[in-house]
GUSE-166501 format. One line per field, with one value per atom (N, C-alpha, C): x, y, z; residue in one letter; chain; residue number from 1; atom name. Coordinates in Angstrom, 1 decimal. Atoms other than C-alpha are relative to their C-alpha. Layout:
! residues N
c1 = c(X  ...);
c2 = c(Y  ...);
c3 = c(Z  ...);
minu = c(A  ...);
vexnu = c(A  ...);
dolum = c(NUM  ...);
dopa = c(CA  ...);
***
This chain:
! residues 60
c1 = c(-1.3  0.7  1.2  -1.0  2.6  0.0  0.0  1.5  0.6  -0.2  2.2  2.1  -1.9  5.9  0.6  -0.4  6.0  -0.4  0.5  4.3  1.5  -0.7  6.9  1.1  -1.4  10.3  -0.1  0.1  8.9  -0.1  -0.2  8.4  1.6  -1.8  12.3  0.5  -1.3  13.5  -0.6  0.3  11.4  0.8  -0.2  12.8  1.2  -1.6  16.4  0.5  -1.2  16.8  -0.8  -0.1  15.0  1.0  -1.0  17.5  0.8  -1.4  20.3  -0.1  0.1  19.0  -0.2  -0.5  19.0  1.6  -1.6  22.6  0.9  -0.3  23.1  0.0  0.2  21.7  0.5  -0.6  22.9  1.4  -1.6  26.6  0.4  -0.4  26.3  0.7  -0.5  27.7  0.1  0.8  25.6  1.8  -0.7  28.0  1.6  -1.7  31.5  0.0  -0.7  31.1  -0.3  -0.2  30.2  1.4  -1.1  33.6  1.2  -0.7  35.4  -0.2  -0.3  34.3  0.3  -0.1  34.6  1.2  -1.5  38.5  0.0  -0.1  37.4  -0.8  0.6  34.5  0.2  -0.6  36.2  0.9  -0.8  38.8  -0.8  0.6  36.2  -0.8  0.5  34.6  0.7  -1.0  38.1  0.1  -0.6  38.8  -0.9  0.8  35.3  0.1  -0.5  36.0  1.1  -1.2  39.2  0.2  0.3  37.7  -1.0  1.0  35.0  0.7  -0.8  37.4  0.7  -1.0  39.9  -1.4  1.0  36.7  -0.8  0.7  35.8  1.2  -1.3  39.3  0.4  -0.3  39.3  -1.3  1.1  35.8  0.2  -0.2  37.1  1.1);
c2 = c(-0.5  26.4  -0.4  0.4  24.2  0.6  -0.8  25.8  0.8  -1.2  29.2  -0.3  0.2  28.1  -0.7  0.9  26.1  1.9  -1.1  29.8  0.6  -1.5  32.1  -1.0  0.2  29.6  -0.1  -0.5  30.0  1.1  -1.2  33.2  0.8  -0.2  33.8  -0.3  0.2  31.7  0.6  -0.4  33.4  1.2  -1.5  36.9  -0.1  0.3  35.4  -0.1  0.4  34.5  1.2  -1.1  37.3  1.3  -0.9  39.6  -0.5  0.9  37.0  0.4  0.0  37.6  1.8  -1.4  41.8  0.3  0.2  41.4  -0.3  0.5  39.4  1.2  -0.8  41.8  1.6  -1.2  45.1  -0.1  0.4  43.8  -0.3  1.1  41.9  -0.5  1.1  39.0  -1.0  0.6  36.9  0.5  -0.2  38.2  0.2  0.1  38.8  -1.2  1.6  34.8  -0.4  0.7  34.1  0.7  -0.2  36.0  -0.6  1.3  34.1  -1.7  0.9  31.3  -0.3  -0.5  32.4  -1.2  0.6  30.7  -1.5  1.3  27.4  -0.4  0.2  27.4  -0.4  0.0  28.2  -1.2  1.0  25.3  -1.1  1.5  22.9  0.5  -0.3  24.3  -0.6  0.4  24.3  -1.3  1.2  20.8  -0.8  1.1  19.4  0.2  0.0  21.1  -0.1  0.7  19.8  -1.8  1.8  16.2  0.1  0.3  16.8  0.0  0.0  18.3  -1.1  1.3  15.0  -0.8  0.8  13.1  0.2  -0.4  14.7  -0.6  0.1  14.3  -1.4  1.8  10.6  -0.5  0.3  10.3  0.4  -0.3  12.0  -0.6);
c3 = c(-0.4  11.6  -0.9  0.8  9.5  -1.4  1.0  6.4  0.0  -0.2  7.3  -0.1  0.3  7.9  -1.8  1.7  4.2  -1.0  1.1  2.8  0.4  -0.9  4.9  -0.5  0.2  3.7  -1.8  1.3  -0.1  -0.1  0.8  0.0  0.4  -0.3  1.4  -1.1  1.3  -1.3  -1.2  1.7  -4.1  0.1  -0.1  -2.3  -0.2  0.4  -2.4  -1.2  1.4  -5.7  -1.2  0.4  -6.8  -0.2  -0.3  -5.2  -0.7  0.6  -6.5  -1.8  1.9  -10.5  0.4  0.1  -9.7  0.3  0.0  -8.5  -1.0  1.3  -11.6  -1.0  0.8  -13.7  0.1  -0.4  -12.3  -0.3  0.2  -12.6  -1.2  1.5  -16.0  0.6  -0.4  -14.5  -0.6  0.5  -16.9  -1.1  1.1  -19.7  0.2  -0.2  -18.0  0.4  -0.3  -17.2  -1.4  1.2  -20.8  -1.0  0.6  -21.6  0.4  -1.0  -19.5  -0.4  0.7  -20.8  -1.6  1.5  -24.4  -0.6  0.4  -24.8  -0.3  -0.2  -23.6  -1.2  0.8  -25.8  -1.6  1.5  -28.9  -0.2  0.7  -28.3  -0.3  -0.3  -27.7  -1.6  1.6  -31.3  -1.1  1.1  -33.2  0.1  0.2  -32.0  -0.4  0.5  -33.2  -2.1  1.1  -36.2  -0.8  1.0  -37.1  0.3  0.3  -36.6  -1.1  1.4  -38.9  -1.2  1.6  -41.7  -0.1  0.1  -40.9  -0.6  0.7  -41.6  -1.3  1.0  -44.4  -1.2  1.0  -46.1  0.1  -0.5  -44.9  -1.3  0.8  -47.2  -1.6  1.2  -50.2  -1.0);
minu = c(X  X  X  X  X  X  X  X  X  X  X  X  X  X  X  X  X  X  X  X  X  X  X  X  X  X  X  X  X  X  X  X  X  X  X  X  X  X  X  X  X  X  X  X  X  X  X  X  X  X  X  X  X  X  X  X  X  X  X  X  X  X  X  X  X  X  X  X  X  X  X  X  X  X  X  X  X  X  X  X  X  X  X  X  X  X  X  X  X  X  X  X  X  X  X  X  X  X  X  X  X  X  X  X  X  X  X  X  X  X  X  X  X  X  X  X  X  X  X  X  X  X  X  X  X  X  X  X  X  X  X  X  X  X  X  X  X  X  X  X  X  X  X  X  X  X  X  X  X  X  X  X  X  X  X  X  X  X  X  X  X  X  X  X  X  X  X  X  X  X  X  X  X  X  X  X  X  X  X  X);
vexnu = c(A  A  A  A  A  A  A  A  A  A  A  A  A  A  A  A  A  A  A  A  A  A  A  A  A  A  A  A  A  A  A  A  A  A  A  A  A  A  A  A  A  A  A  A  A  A  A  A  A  A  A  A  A  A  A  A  A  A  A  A  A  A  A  A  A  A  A  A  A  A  A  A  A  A  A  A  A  A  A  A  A  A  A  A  A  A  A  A  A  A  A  A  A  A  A  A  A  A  A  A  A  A  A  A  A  A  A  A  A  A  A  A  A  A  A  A  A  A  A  A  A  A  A  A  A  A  A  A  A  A  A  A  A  A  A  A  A  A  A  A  A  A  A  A  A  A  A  A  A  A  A  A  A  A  A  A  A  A  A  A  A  A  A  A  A  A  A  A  A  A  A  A  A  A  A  A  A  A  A  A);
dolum = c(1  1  1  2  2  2  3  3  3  4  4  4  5  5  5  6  6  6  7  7  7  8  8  8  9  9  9  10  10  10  11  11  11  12  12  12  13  13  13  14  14  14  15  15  15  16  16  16  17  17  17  18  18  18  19  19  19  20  20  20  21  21  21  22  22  22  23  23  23  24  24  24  25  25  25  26  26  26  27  27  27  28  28  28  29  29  29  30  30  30  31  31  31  32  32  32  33  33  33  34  34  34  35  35  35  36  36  36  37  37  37  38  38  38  39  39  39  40  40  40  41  41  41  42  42  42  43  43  43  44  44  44  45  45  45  46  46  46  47  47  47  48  48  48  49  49  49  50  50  50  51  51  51  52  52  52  53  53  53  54  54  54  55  55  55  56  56  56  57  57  57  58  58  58  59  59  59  60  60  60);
dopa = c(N  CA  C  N  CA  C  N  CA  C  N  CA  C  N  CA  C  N  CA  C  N  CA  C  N  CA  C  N  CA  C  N  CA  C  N  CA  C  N  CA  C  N  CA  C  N  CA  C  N  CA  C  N  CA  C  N  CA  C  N  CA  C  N  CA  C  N  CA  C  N  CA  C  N  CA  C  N  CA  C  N  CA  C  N  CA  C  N  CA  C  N  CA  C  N  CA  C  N  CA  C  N  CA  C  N  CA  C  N  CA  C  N  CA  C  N  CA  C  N  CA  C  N  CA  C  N  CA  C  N  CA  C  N  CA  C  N  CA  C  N  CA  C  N  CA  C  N  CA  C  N  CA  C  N  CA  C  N  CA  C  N  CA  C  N  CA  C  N  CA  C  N  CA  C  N  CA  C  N  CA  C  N  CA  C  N  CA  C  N  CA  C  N  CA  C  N  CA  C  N  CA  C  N  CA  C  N  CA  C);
***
């Protein structure tokens, strides 16, 4: 009996997060949140690369 309940709450959450990644995918959600985070990414880019160039011009 106890099994049967451990089979029947895995296969809920395999059906849920199945549903949950077609929802994803039907919407592109996946890619309007990597545009969204696009802005932040880039500062966090420019600011490593204007420590490396400081460190480059500190070496020369």
């Amino acid at each position: 009996m106890i099994i049967l309940k451990i089979v029947l709450i895995v296969a809920c959450v395999f059906v849920a997060l199945f549903m949950l990644s077609l929802v994803i995918y039907f919407f592109n959600l996946d890619m309007k949140a990597a545009s969204k985070m696009l802005p932040l990414m880039e500062k966090i880019y420019d600011r490593g690369k204007a420590k490396r160039d400081a460190k480059s011009r500190q070496e020369k």
